[in-house]
TITI-82351 format. One line per 8 residues: number of its first residue (from 1); their letters; for each residue z, x, y of C-alpha. Coordinates in steps of 0.001 Angstrom, whole numbers. Layout:
BEGIN
NUM = A = Z:X:Y | ... $
! end
This chain:
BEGIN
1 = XXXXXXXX = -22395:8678:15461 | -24922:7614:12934 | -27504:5110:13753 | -26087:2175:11979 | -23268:2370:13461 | -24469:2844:17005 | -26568:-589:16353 | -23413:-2125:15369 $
9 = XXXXXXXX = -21586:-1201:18328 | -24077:-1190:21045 | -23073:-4960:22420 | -20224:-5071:19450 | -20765:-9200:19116 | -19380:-9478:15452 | -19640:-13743:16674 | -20597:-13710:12771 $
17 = XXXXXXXX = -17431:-12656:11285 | -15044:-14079:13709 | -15296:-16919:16505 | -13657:-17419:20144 | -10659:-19667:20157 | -9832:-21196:23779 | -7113:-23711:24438 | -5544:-24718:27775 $
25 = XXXXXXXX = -2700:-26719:29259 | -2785:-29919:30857 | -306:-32634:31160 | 1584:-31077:28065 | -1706:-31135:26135 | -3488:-28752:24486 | -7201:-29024:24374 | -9000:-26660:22162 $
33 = XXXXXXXX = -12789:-25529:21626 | -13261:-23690:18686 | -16533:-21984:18192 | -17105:-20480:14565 | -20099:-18553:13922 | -19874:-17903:10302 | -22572:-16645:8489 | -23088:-14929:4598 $
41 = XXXXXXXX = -21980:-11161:4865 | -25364:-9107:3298 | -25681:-6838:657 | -24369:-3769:1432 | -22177:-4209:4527 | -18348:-4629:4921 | -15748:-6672:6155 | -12649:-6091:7067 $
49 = XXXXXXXX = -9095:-8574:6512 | -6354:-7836:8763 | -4046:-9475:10896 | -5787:-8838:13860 | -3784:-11242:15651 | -560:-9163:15541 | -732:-7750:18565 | 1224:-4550:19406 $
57 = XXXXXXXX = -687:-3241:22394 | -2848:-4560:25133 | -4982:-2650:27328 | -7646:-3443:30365 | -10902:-1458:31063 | -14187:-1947:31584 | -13718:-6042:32297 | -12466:-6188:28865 $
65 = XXXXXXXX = -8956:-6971:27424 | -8307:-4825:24696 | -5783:-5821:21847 | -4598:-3681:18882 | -2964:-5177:15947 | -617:-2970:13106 | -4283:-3160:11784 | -7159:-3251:13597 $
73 = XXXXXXXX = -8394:-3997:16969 | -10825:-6787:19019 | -11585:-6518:22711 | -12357:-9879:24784 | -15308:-9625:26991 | -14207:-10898:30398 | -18158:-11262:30911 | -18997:-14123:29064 $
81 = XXXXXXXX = -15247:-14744:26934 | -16329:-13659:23775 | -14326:-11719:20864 | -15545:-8547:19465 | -13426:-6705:16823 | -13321:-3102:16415 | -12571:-1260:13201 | -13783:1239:10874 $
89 = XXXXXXXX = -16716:-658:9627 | -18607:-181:12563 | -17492:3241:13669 | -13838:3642:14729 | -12339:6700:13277 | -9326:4838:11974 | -7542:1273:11898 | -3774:2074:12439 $
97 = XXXXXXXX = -4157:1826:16649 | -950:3552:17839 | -2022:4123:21305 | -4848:3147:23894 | -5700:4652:27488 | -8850:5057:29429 | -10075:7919:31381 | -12675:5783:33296 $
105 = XXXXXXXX = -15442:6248:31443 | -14247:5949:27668 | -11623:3726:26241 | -9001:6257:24285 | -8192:5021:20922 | -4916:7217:19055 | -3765:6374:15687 | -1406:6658:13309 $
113 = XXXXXXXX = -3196:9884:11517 | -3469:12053:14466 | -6971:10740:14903 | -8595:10083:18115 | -11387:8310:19714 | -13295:8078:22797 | -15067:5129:22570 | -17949:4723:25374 $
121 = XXXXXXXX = -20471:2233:25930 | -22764:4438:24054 | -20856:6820:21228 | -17877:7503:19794 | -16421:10731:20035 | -13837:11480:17729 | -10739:14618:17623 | -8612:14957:14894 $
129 = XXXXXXXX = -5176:16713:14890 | -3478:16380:12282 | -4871:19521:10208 | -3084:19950:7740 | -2938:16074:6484 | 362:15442:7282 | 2308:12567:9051 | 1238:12353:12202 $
137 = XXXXXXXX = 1834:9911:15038 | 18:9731:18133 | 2294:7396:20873 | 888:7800:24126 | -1794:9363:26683 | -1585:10550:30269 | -4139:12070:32503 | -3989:14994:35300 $
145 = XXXXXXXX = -6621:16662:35994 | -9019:15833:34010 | -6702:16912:31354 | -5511:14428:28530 | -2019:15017:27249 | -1522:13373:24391 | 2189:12641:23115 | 3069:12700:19423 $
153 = XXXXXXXX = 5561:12720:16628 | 4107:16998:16242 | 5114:17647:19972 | 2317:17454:22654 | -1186:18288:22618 | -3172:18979:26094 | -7320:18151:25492 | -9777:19407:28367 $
161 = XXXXXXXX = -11865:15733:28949 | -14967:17081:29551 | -15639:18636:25760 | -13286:17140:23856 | -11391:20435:22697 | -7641:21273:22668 | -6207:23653:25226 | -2415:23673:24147 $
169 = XXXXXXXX = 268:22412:22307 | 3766:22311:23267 | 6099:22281:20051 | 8417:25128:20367 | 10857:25030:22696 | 13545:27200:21776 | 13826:30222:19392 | 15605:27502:16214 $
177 = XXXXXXXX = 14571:24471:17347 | 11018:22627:17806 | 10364:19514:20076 | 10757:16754:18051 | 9612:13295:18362 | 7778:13275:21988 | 7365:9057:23057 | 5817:10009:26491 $
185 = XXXXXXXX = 4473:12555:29184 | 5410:12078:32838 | 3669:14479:35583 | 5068:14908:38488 | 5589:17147:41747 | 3755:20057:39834 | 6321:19481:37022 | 5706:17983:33759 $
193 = XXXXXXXX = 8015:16367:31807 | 8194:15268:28254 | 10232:12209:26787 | 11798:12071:23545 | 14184:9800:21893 | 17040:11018:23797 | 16089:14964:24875 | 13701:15202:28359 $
201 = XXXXXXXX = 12094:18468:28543 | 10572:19879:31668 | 9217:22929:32887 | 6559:23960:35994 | 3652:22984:35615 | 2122:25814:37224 | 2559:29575:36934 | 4368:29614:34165 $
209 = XXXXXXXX = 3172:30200:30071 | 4131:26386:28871 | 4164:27622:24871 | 6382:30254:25532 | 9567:28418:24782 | 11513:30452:27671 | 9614:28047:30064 | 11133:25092:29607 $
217 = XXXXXXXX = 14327:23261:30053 | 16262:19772:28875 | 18592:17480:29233 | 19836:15006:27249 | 20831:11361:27326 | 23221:10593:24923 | 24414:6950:23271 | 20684:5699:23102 $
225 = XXXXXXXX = 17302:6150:22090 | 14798:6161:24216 | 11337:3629:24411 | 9026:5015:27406 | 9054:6425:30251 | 7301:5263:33984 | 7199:6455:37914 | 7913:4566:40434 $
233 = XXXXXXXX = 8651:5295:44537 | 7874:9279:43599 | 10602:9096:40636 | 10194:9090:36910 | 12700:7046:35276 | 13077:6356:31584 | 14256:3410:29529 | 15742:2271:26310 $
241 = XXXXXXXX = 16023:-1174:24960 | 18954:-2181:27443 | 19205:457:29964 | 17055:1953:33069 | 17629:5547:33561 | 16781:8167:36442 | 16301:11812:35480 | 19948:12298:36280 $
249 = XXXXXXXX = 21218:10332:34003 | 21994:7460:36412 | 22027:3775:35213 | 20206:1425:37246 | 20513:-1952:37111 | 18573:-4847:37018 | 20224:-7850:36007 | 18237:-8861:33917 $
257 = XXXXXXXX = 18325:-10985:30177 | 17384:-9577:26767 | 16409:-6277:25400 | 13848:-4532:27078 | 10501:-3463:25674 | 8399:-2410:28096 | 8104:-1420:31407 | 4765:-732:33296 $
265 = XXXXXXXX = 3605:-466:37132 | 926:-2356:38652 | 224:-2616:42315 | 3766:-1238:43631 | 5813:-3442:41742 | 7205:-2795:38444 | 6671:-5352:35154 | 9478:-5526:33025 $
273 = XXXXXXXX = 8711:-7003:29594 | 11853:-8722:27424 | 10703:-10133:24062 | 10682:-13665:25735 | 10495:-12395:29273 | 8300:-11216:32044 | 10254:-9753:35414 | 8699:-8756:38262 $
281 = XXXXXXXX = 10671:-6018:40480 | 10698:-4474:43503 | 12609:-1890:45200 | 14368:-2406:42268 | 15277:-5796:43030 | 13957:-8580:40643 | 11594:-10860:42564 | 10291:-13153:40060 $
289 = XXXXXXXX = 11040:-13998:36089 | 8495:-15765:34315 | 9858:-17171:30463 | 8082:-18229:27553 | 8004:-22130:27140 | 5723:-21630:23965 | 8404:-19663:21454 | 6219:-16554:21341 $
297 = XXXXXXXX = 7461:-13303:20852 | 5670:-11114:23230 | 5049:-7057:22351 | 3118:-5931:25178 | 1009:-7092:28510 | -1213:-5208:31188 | -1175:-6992:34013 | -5215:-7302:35318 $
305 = XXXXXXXX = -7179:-9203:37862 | -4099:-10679:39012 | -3147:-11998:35588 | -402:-10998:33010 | -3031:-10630:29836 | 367:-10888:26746 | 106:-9227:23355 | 1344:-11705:21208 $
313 = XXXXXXXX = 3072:-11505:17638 | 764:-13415:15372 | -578:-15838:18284 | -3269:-12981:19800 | -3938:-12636:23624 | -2866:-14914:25948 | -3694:-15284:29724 | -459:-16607:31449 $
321 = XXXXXXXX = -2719:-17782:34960 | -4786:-19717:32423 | -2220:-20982:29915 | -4597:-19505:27283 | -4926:-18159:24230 | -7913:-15526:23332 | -8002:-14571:19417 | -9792:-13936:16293 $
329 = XXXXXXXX = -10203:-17251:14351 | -11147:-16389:11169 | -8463:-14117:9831 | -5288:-14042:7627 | -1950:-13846:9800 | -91:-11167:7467 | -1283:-7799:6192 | -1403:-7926:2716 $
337 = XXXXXXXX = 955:-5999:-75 | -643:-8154:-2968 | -3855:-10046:-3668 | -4468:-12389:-6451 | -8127:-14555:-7519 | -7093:-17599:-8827 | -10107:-20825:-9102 | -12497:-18608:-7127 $
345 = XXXXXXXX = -10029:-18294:-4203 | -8320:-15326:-3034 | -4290:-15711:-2230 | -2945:-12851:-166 | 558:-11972:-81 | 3523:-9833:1810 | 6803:-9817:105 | 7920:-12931:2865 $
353 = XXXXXXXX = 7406:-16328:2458 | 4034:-16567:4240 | 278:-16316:2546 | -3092:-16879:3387 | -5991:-18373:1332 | -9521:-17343:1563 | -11379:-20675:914 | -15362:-20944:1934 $
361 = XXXXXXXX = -14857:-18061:3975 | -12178:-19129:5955 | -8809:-17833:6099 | -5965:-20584:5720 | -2990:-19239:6455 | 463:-20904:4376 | 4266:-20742:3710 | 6498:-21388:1448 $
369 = XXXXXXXX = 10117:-22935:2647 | 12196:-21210:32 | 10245:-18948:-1956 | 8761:-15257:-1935 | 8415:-11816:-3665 | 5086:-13597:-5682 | 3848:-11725:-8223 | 1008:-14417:-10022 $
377 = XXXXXXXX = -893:-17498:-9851 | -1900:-19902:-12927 | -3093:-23644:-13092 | -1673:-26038:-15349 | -1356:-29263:-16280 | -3006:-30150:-12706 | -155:-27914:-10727 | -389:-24731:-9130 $
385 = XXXXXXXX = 2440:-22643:-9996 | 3089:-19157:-8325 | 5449:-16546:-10147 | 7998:-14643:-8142 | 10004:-10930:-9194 | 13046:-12920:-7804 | 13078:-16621:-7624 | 11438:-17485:-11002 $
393 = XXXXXXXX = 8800:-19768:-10926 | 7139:-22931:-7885 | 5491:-25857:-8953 | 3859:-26534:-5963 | 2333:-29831:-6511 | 5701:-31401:-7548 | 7551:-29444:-4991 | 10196:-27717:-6953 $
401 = XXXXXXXX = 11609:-23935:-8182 | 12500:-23408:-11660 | 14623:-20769:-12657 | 17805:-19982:-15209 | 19859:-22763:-13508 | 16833:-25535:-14433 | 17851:-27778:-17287 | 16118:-27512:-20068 $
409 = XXXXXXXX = 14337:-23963:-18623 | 14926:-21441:-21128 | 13918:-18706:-17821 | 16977:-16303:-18011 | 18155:-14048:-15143 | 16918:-10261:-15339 | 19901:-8369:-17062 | 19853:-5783:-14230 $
417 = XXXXXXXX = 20194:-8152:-11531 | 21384:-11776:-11008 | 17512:-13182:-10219 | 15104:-14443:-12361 | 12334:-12353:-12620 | 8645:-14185:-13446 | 6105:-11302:-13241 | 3061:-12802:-14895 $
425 = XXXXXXXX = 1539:-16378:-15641 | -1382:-17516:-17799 | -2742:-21032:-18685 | -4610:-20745:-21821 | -4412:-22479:-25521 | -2912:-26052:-23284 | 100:-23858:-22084 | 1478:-21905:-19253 $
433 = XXXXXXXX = 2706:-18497:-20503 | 5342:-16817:-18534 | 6546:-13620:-18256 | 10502:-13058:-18336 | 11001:-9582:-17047 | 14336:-7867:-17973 | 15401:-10437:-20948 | 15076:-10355:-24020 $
441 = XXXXXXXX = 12783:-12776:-24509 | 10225:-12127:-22417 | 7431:-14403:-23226 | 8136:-18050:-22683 | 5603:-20808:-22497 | 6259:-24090:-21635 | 3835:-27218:-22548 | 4079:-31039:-21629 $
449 = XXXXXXXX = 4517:-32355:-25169 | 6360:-29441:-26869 | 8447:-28150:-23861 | 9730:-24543:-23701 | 9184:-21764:-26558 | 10422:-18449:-26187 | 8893:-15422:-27733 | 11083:-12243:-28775 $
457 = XXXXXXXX = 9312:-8524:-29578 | 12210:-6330:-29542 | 14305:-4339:-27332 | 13460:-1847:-25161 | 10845:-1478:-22588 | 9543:-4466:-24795 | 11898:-6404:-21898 | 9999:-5499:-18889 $
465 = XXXXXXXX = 6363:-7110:-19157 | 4428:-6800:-15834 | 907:-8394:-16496 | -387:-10197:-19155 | -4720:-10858:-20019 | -6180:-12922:-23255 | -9276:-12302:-24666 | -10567:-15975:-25480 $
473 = XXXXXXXX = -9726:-15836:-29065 | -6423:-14798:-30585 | -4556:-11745:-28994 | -2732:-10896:-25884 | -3035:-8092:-24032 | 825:-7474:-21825 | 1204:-4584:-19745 | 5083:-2943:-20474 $
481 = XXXXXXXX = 6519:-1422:-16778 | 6379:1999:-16855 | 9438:2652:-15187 | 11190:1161:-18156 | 9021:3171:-21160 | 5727:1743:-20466 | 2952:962:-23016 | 1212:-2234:-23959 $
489 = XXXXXXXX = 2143:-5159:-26354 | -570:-6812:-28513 | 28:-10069:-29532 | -1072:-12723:-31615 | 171:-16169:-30540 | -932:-18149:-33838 | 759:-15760:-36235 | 3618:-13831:-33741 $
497 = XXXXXXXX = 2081:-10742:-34866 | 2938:-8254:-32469 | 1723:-4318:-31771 | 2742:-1984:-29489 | 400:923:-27873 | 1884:3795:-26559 | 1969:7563:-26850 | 3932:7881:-29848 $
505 = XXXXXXXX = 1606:5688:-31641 | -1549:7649:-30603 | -3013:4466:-28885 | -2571:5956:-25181 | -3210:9207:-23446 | 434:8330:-21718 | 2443:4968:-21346 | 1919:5001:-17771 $
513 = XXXXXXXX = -331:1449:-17713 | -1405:467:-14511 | -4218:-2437:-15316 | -5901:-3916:-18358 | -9648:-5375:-18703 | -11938:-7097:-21137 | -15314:-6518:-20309 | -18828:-8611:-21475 $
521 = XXXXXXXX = -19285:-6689:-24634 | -15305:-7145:-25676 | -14561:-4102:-24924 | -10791:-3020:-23362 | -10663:-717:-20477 | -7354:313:-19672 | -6425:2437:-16582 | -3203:4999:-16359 $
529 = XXXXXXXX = -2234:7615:-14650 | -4347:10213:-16063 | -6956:8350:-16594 | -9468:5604:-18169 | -9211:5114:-22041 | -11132:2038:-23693 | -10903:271:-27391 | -13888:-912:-29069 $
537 = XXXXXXXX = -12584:-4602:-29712 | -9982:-6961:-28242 | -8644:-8105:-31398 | -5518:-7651:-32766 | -7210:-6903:-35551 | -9364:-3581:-34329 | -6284:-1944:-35061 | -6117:-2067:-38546 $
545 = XXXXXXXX = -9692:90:-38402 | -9261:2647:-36208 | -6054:5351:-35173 | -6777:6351:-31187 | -8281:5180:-28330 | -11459:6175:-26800 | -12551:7800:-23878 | -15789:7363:-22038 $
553 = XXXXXXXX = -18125:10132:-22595 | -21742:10659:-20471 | -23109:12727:-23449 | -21802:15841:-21766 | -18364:15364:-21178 | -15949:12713:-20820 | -15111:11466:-17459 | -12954:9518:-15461 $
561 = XXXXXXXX = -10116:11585:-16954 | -6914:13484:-14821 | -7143:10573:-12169 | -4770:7722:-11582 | -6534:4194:-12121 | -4794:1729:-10327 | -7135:-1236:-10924 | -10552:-2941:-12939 $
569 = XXXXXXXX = -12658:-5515:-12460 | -15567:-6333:-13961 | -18623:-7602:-12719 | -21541:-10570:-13761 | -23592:-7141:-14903 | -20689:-6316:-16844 | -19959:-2837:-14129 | -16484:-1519:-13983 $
577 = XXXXXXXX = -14879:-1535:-10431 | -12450:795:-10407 | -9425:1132:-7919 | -8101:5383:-7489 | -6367:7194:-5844 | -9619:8966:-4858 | -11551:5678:-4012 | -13911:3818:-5703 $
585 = XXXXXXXX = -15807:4549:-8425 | -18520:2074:-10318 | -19152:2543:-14103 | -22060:1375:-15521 | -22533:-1312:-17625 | -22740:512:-20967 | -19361:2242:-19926 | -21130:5938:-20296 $
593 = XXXXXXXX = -22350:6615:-16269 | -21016:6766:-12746 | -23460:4264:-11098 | -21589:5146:-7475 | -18691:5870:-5358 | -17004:4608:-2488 | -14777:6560:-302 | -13182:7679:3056 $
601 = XXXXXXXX = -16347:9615:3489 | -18965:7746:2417 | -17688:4343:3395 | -15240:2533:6086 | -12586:3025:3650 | -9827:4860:5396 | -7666:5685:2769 | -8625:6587:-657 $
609 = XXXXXXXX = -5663:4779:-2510 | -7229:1514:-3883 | -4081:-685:-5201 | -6363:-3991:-6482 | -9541:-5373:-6593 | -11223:-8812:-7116 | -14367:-9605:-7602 | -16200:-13321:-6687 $
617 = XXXXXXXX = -19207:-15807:-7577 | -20855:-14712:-4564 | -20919:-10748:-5282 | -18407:-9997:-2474 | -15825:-7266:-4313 | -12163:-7232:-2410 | -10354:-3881:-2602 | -6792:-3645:-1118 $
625 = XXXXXXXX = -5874:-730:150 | -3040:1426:2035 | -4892:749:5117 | -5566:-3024:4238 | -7911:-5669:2557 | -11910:-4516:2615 | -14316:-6722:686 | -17885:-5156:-78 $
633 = XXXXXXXX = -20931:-7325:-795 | -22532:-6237:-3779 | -26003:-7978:-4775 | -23986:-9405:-7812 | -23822:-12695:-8385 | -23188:-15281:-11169 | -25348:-14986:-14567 | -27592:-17880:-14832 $
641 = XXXXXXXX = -29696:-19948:-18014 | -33067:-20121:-16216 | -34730:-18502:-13380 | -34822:-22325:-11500 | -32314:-20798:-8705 | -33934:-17582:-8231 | -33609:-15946:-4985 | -35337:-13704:-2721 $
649 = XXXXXXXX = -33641:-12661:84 | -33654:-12184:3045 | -37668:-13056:2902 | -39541:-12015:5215 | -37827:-8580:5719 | -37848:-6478:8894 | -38167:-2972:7971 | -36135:-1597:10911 $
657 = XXXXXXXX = -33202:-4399:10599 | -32585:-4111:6576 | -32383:-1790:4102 | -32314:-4127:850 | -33744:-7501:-927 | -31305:-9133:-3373 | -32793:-11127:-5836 | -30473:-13641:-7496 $
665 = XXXXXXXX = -30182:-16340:-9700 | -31123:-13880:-12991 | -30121:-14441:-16484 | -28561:-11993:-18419 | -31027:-9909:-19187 | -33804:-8790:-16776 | -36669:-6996:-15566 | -38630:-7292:-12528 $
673 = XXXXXXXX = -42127:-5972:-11458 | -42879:-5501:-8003 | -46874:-4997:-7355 | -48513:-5196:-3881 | -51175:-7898:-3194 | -53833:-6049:-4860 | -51381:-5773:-8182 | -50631:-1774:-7895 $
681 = XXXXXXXX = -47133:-1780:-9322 | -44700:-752:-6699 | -41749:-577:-8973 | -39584:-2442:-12231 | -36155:-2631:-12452 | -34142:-3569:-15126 | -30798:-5539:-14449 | -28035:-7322:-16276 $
689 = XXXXXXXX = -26293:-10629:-15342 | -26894:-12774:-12141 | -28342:-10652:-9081 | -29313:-7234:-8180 | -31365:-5578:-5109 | -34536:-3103:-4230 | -33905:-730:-1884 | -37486:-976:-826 $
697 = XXXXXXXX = -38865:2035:-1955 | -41435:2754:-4731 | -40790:4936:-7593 | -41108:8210:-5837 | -38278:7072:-3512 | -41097:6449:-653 | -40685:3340:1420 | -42923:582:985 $
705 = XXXXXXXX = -45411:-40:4110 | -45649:-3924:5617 | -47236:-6196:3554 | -46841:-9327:1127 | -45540:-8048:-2264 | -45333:-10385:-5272 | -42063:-10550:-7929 | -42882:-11282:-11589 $
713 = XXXXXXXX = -40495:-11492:-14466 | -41552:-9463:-18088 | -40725:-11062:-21314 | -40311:-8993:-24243 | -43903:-9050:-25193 | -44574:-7632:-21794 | -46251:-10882:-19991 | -45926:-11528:-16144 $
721 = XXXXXXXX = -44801:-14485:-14668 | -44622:-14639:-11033 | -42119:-16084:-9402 | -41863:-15156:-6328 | -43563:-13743:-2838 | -41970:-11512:-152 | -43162:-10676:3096 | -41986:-6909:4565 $
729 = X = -42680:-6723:8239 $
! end
C-alpha cells in the first residue's frame, strides 16, 4: 500500500468529508446533534458520492460497526462514535462491497469483481480472482482452519490466511455440469458443504481429492431458491425467503410474519431478520419479536455488545438499545444514472422520482410527487423546469406538468409510444427551447409574450433530438440519437436555416454522436464512437468554407482517434475533460497535447467507463461513472479581470503534508516567477484562465528546500511585480 494511502487510512477520520449524525428517543421526541466538519477538498485529492446510507450489510469487529452500502462503505468507531468511510480513494481495492467477514486480525472486504481485501489496522492486502475479467460475484466467507473459503457466483475458492494465496477451487462437480451459483459454505463434522440456490453439495472434508468431481455429492431442494445457510445445535440448516430447511429436506417451522431475509446466530440463540422484523429463537421456539415502529426497511443486523446494530435502507445504522441512528450526513440518498450542472449546482438523478442537489457542498436530497425519467434542467422566466423521456416537461415553481394533453402546449406524444418525450431544454434568446423527441416537430420553444412555436427539419432521424448547445450568437448545435440514424443538426434560429452533419455529408467520422462542446477559442469538439473530431468555428456559417471535419493532430499523428468519447467539458483554461471508455484523458488548451490521464490505475477510479462530466467555479471536475459519482479538484478556478483576489494556497506549506500550491484568482493570460529570497529563479509557469498549481519543484524536477519564496507576475515587456510570499516548511 502506497504511502498516501497508508496516511489516509491510518486513524481513517474523513470528519472533513462527512459528519456524525446522532438522534435519540424520548417521550416520542427526537433530539438530534449534528456535527458537520466540512472543509474545501485540495488540489489533487478525491471525493467520492454515493449512497452510503443504503445499507446492505452490517458487520462488527474490532469495536467498530461496519456498514456497506450498493456503493461504498463507513465503519462507526464504537471508541469515541465517530464515522469513517471507506472507499477507493483511500485504498480499498473496490466499492461494490458484496461481502464482509473477519478473521480476527483483518476485516475481509469481497466485492462484486472478485476482488478482495484484508483490511488491518496497518495495510491492505488485496487478492483478486476474477482473472480473466469476467463477472464475478463474491457472496460470502467462512473460516476453518485458518483456511478462508470464499463462496462465489465461479464456484468456491479456498485461500491459506497466512499468505494470502489460493489453495483450491471447487467448480466441477460432475463430468457435464459445473457448480453453479454457490450463496454459502457450511463446515461441519469433517464435512463441508456448499449452498446454492437450490443444489447442496457435500463431500469429506478429509481424505478425499475435493476437485476431483467423483468426491462429491448433492441434493436438491426443489420449489425455492435458496438465501443462506447457518448451524445451529450441531445442524446446518438452510433458508429461503419463507421457509427453514434441515439438510433432509425437512420444513421447520417458526411461526413467524413476513418474508425472511436473514438468519444469523449469536450467543445460542438464533436472529431471524423479516424486512420489518427482528425474532429471537430458541430451541426453535420464538422467544421474543421486536417490530419496527419507525417504517424502516431493514436489510441486515449483527447483533454486538448486547445490541441489534440494523442495516438500514436509506436511513444508515441504527442501534435498537439506543433508539439511534449512526450515518454519513453529507451524502446524496440515490446512486446516480444521470448528472446535470444547472446555476452552479449539480442535480443527480436515478430514473425514480427522487434527486439530490449538491448546494455549498452539501447534499440535499428531493422528490418529485409525480414525475421521473429526467433528462434536463433550464431556467426561465424565474421557474425551474426539468425535462423528462416520458412525462414531458415540470414547472416546478408553479407546480405543474405539461405535456400533449396541456392546452395550448403544442408538446406531442412520441410516435413510438403514447408519452411525451422532452429530452433537452435551453433558455437562451428570452425563450425556453424544448426538445420533442419522436415528432415531427421536434424543436418547440415557448415564450411569455409569443407563446409556443414549433420548429420542423424533416423526417427521419431529424425526429429524435437528444441534446441541444448554442454558441452565444446565432446557431444551434442538436445532437440526432444514434439509434435512430444519428448525426447533428445545425441551426439557425433567426433565419430557420438548418444543416445536417453526418457521414454521408463528410462532416463526421460516423453518426454515432455522443456529446457536443464549444470551447474558449469557438472551437467545436465533438465526441463519437471512434473518436474526437473538432470544427474550426461554431457558426452556421463555417460551413459554407470548408468540406470535413478536423481531427486533432500533436504534429506527429493524430490522436484521440478509435476510442469511444462519451463526454466534454471544458475548463476556465479552456482544457478538454474528456469522459472514455478507457478513463480520463485531459487535452490541452490549444487542442494539440495530452496534458494527463486518469484511470483505474493511476487513480481511485474503479471503472474506466466515464458516462458525464461537469465541471464548477471552484475547480472541482465531477465524473460519473459505472461505479458511481467521483469529483476531482483541479487547481482551476474562475478567470478573473485583475489580480485583486489572488491566492496562494495553502501558505505556509508543510513539505511532508502537501504536494502542491494553487495559485488563483489569475486572469486569462499568465505567467508566474518563482525566485527564492535571494531572487535565484526557482521556476515560471505559464497558465491560462483563473488558477493553476506548482508542484514544488524547480526546473530540473528537484524539490524546493524550506524557505520563504516570493511570486511575481511578468508583463509582456518582461517586468516583475510581486505579489505574493509563501512560506515552505
Amino acid at each position: 500500500m502506497s504511502n498516501i494511502n497508508q496516511m489516509l487510512f491510518l486513524r481513517l477520520k474523513f470528519i472533513f468529508l462527512v459528519s456524525f449524525f446522532y438522534c435519540f428517543l424520548n417521550n416520542d421526541k427526537i433530539y438530534s446533534q449534528n456535527f458537520l466538519f466540512n472543509s474545501t477538498i485540495q488540489t489533487g485529492l478525491w471525493r467520492t458520492h454515493f449512497n452510503y446510507n443504503d445499507i446492505k450489510l452490517v458487520h462488527a469487529f474490532d469495536n467498530k460497526i461496519y456498514a456497506s452500502a450498493s456503493k461504498g462503505l463507513y465503519f462507526l468507531d464504537l471508541e469515541d462514535n465517530s464515522i469513517n468511510i471507506l472507499s477507493s480513494i483511500n485504498g480499498l481495492s473496490d466499492n461494490l462491497v458484496t461481502a464482509l467477514y473477519d478473521d480476527g486480525n483483518a476485516l475481509i472486504i469481497g466485492y462484486s469483481s472478485g476482488k478482495i481485501d484484508f483490511l488491518s489496522d496497518s495495510d491492505i492486502i488485496t487478492l483478486n480472482l476474477n482473472f480473466d475479467n469476467t463477472y464475478f460475484k463474491i457472496n460470502s466467507f467462512n473460516i476453518h482452519l485458518n483456511k478462508l473459503y470464499i463462496s462465489s457466483n465461479q464456484g468456491v475458492y479456498v485461500v491459506d490466511l497466512n499468505n494470502k494465496k489460493i489453495l483450491e477451487h471447487y467448480s466441477k462437480v460432475s463430468y457435464e455440469s459445473s457448480i453453479s451459483n454457490i450463496i454459502s459454505v457450511e463446515i461441519l463434522a469433517d464435512s463441508i458443504y456448499l449452498v446454492s440456490e437450490n443444489i447442496i453439495y457435500f463431500a469429506p472434508l478429509n481424505g478425499k481429492n475435493l476437485l476431483d468431481f467423483n468426491s462429491w455429492n448433492s441434493y436438491e431442494i426443489s420449489g425455492t431458491q435458496l438465501l443462506g445457510s447457518y448451524i445451529y445445535m450441531g445442524k446446518i440448516n438452510t433458508y429461503s425467503s419463507s421457509l427453514v430447511y434441515d439438510l433432509s429436506g425437512n420444513i421447520l417451522d417458526f411461526n413467524i410474519e413476513g418474508l425472511i431475509k436473514k438468519i444469523k446466530v449469536f450467543d445460542g440463540e438464533l436472529k431471524l431478520l423479516t424486512e420489518n422484523d427482528l425474532y429471537i429463537i430458541k430451541n426453535n421456539n420464538v422467544l421474543s419479536q421486536t417490530s419496527s415502529s419507525n417504517n424502516f426497511t431493514i436489510n441486515d443486523f449483527v447483533y454486538f455488545r448486547n445490541d441489534f446494530w440494523i442495516g438500514l435502507e436509506n436511513d444508515g445504522l441504527y442501534s435498537l438499545s439506543l433508539k439511534s441512528y449512526f450515518n454519513v450526513y453529507n451524502a446524496p440518498n440515490i446512486n446516480f444514472s444521470k448528472i446535470i450542472k444547472n446555476s452552479n449546482l449539480l442535480y443527480g438523478f436515478n430514473n425514480n422520482k427522487n434527486y439530490s442537489i449538491l448546494l455549498d457542498d452539501v447534499w440535499k436530497n428531493k422528490n418529485f410527487n409525480d414525475f421521473k425519467n429526467i433528462t434536463s434542467i433550464s431556467e426561465y422566466n424565474n421557474s425551474l423546469f426539468f425535462g423528462s423521456k416520458t412525462l414531458g416537461l415540470f414547472d416546478q415553481n408553479n407546480n405543474i406538468i405539461i405535456d400533449k394533453t396541456t392546452e395550448n402546449s403544442l408538446l406531442k406524444k412520441n410516435i413510438n409510444t403514447d408519452s411525451t418525450s422532452v429530452t433537452g431544454l435551453i433558455s437562451v434568446l428570452d425563450k425556453l427551447w424544448i426538445l420533442n423527441y419522436g415528432t415531427t416537430y421536434p424543436l418547440i420553444s415557448y415564450t411569455i409574450f409569443d407563446g409556443w412555436e414549433e420548429y420542423e427539419f424533416d423526417v427521419g432521424s431529424y425526429m429524435y433530438p437528444v441534446d441541444i448547445i448554442f454558441n452565444n450568437s446565432e446557431t444551434f448545435w442538436i445532437s440526432l440519437d444514434k439509434n435512430f440514424g444519428g448525426g447533428i443538426i445545425l441551426f439557425n434560429p433567426y433565419s430557420n436555416e438548418f444543416k445536417k452533419l453526418n457521414m454521408t455529408s463528410n462532416f463526421l467520422p460516423n453518426n454515432s454522436v455522443n456529446t457536443v462542446v464549444i470551447d474558449k477559442n469557438d472551437i467545436v469538439w465533438v465526441g463519437t464512437d471512434d473518436g474526437l473530431i473538432y470544427f474550426p468555428s461554431s457558426s452556421i456559417e463555417v460551413f459554407n468554407n470548408i468540406n470535413s471535419y478536423f481531427k486533432p493532430n500533436n504534429e506527429n499523428e493524430n490522436i484521440l482517434q478509435n476510442i469511444k468519447i462519451n463526454s466534454i467539458i471544458v475548463d476556465e483554461s479552456n482544457k478538454k475533460w474528456i469522459g472514455t471508455n478507457e478513463g480520463i484523458i485531459v487535452l490541452s488548451s490549444e487542442g494539440n497535447k495530452i496534458e494527463y490521464e486518469f484511470n483505474s490505475k493511476n487513480s481511485p477510479l474503479i471503472s474506466n467507463k466515464v458516462k458525464n462530466i461537469l465541471s464548477f467555479q471552484n475547480g472541482e471536475i465531477f465524473f460519473l461513472t459505472n461505479d458511481g459519482l467521483f469529483s476531482y479538484k483541479s487547481d482551476n478556478s474562475t478567470t478573473q479581470n485583475s489580480y485583486n483576489s489572488f491566492k496562494a494556497f495553502p501558505n505556509p506549506v508543510n513539505l511532508k503534508d502537501h504536494d502542491l500550491i494553487t495559485f488563483s484568482g489569475l486572469v486569462k493570460s499568465n505567467r508566474i516567477k518563482i525566485t527564492s529570497l535571494s531572487g535565484k529563479e526557482i521556476i515560471t509557469l505559464s497558465a491560462i484562465g483563473g488558477g493553476t498549481s506548482w508542484d514544488l519543484n524547480d526546473y530540473l524536477g528537484i524539490r524546493v528546500q524550506r524557505g520563504i519564496y516570493m511570486i511575481f507576475l511578468l508583463s509582456d515587456d518582461q517586468s516583475n511585480k510581486l505579489i505574493s510570499k509563501i512560506l515552505i516548511k
